[in-house]
C-alpha positions in Angstrom: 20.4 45.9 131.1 17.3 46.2 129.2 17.1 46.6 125.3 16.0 50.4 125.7 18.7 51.4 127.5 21.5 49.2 125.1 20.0 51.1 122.2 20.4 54.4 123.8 24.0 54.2 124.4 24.7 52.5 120.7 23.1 55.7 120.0 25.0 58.0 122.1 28.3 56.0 121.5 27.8 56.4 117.5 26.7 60.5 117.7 30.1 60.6 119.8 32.3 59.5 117.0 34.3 62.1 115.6 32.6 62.2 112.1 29.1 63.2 113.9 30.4 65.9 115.3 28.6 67.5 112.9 25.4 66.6 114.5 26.3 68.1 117.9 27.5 71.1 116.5 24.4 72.1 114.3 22.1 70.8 117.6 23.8 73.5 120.3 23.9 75.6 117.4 20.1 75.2 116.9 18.9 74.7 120.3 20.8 78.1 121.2 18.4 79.4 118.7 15.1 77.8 119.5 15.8 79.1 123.5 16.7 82.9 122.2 13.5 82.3 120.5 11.2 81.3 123.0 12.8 83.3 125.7 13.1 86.7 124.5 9.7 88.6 124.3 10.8 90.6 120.6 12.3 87.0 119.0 9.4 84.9 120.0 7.0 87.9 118.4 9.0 87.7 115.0 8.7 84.1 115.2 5.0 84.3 115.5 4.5 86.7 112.8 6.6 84.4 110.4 5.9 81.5 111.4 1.9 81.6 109.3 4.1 82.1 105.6 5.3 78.1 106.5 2.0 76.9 104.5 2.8 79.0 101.6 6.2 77.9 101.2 5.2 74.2 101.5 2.2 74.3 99.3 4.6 76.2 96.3 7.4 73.7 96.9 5.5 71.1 96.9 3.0 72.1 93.7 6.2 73.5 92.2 7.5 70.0 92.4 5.3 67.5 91.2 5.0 69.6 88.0 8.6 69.9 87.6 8.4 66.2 88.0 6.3 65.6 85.0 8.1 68.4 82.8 10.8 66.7 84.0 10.0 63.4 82.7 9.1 64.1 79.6 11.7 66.5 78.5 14.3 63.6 79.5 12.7 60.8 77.9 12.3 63.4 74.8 16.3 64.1 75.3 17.3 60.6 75.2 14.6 59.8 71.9 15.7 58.8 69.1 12.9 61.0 67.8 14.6 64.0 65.9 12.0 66.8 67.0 11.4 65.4 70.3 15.5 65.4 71.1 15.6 68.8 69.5 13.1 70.2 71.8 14.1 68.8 74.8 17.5 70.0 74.7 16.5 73.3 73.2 14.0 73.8 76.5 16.6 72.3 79.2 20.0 74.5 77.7 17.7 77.7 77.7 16.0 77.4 81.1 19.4 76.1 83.1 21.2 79.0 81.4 18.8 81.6 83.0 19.1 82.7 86.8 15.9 81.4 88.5 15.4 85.3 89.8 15.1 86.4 86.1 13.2 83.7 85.0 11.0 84.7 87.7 10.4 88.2 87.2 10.1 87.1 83.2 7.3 84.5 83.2 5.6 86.5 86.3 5.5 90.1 84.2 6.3 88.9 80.7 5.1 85.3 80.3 2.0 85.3 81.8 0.8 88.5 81.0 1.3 87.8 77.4 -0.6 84.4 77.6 -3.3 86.3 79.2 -4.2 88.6 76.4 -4.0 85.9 73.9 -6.4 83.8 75.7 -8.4 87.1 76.5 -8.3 87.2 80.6 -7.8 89.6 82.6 -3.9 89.9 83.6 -4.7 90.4 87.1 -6.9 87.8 87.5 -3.9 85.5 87.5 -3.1 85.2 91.2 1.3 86.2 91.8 1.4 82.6 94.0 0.3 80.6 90.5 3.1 82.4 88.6 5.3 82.0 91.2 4.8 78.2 90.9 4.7 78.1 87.2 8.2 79.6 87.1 9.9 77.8 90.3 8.1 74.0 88.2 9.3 75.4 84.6 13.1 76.6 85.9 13.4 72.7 88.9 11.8 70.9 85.5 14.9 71.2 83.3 17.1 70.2 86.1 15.2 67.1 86.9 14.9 66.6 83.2 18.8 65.8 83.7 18.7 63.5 86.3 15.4 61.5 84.5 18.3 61.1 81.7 21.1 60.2 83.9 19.0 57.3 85.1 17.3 56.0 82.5 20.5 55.7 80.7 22.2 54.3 83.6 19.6 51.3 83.5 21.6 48.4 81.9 20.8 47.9 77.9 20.2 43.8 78.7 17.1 45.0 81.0 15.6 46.7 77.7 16.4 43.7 75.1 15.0 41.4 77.9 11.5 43.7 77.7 11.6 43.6 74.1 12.5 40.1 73.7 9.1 39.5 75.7 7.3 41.2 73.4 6.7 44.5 75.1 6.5 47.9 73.3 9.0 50.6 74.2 6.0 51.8 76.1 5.8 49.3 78.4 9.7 48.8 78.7 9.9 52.0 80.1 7.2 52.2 82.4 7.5 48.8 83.7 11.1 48.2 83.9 13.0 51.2 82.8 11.6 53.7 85.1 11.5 51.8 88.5 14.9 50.6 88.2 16.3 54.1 87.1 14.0 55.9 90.0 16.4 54.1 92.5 19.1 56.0 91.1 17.6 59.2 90.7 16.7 59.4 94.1 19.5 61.0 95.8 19.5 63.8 92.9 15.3 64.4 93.4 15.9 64.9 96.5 18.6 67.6 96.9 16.0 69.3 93.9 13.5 69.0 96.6 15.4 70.7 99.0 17.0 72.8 96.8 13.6 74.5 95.3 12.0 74.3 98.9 15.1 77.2 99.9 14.8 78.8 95.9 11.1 79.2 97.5 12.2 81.9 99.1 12.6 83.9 96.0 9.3 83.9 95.6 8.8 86.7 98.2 9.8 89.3 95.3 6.2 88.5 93.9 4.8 89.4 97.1 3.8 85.6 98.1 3.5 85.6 101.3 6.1 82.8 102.1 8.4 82.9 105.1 10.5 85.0 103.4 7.6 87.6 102.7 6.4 87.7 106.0 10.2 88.6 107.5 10.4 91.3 104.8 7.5 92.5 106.5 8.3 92.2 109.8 11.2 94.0 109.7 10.0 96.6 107.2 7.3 97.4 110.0 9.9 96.7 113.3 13.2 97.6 111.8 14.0 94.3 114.2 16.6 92.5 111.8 18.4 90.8 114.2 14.7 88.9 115.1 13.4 88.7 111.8 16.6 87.3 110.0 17.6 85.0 113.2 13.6 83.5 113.4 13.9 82.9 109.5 17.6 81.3 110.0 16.3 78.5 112.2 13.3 77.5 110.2 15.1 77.6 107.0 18.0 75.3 109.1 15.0 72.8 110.4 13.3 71.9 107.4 16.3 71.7 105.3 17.6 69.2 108.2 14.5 67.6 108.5 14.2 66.6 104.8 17.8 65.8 104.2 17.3 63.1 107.3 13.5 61.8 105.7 15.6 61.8 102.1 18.4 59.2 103.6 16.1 57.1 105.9 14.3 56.2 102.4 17.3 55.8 100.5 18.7 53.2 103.1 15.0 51.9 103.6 15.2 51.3 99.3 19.1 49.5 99.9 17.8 47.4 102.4 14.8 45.9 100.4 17.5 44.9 97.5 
């Protein structure tokens, strides 16, 4: 039999066993979906309309994440310093921000915040475009979560991997960077990633600042159609396939990062 085929029914064989039923499920579930979709004339329109608001909600997630990744790096390190001001800070910023509802938090740094900052610094308030405040307060809220997990993994780094820096002679700067970090990233991994996902659906919050995200666009399309059986189905399955899509990227590195151990 060749190799091809052998690998197809290993495949088959494990998607059959009853804890993957999961998999077949969601699938019919999804493919059910995709062919009302594609089929009906007044889906496939709402899909269409929507469909343009996928580059917004990428381009915030993914902004929205990289600087929640350095806020979130420094407020951890700061939490876990044996610096007085910088610990004090830190865990003044992460309680505050994780005991606000993102939706508030929102609507506060995108009517309160920035507007405020904008007339100290002299610009015109409306000059600042609702997708940059959007991302401001989606990286500022995602920042003090991931400022929890940057903790949770640096501390989880054994204290023999820090003595063995120092006894090298390296500063506390170098310890961290060069063997801290890399060592704790393997174990924050998991936790980045569900944030990933997590702020790529919180995204679509954004729509109440009128960003015109997947979320904005359906709002619209029904608003104009009254179809809410389209709009809400269409924004269902693309909501479903990224958050699949990312969940199986997230665990095909995590295995790829066990396997190079």
């Amino acid at each position: 039999m060749p190799i091809a085929l052998i690998w197809v029914e290993m495949k088959i064989k494990n998607i059959l066993k009853p804890e993957n039923w999961w998999i077949i499920i969601l699938a019919t579930i999804i493919s059910w979906m995709l062919f009302t979709i594609f089929n009906n004339p007044e889906y496939n329109k709402a899909f269409y309309f929507i469909l343009p608001g996928l580059r917004i909600t990428f381009l915030s997630t993914i902004i929205s994440f990289v600087i929640a990744i350095f806020l979130g790096l420094v407020s951890g390190i700061g939490r876990i310093s044996s610096n007085k001001i910088a610990s004090t800070l830190s865990r003044t910023y992460i309680e505050f921000i994780r005991g606000v509802p993102v939706l508030i938090l929102i609507f506060t740094i995108a009517f309160v915040v920035v507007v405020d900052a904008a007339e100290l610094l002299n610009i015109n308030n409306g000059n600042v475009p609702m997708l940059v405040r959007a991302i401001i307060a989606l990286s500022v809220f995602y920042g003090a979560y991931i400022a929890e997990v940057f903790r949770a993994g640096i501390e989880s780094v054994p204290v023999g991997q820090r003595e063995g820096g120092a006894s090298l002679g390296l500063s506390e700067r170098q310890i961290m960077r060069y063997i801290v970090l890399p060592q704790a990233f393997r174990n924050m991994l998991p936790a980045l990633g569900n944030d990933f996902i997590s702020m790529m659906k919180d995204s679509s919050l954004l729509s109440v600042l009128a960003v015109e995200d997947l979320t904005y666009r359906g709002r619209l399309y029904s608003g104009s159609t009254f179809r809410f059986a389209e709009t809400y189905l269409v924004l269902t399955v693309l909501y479903l396939i990224i958050t699949l899509l990312l969940s199986g990227l997230q665990r095909r590195l995590e295995l790829r990062l066990e396997n190079s151990d």
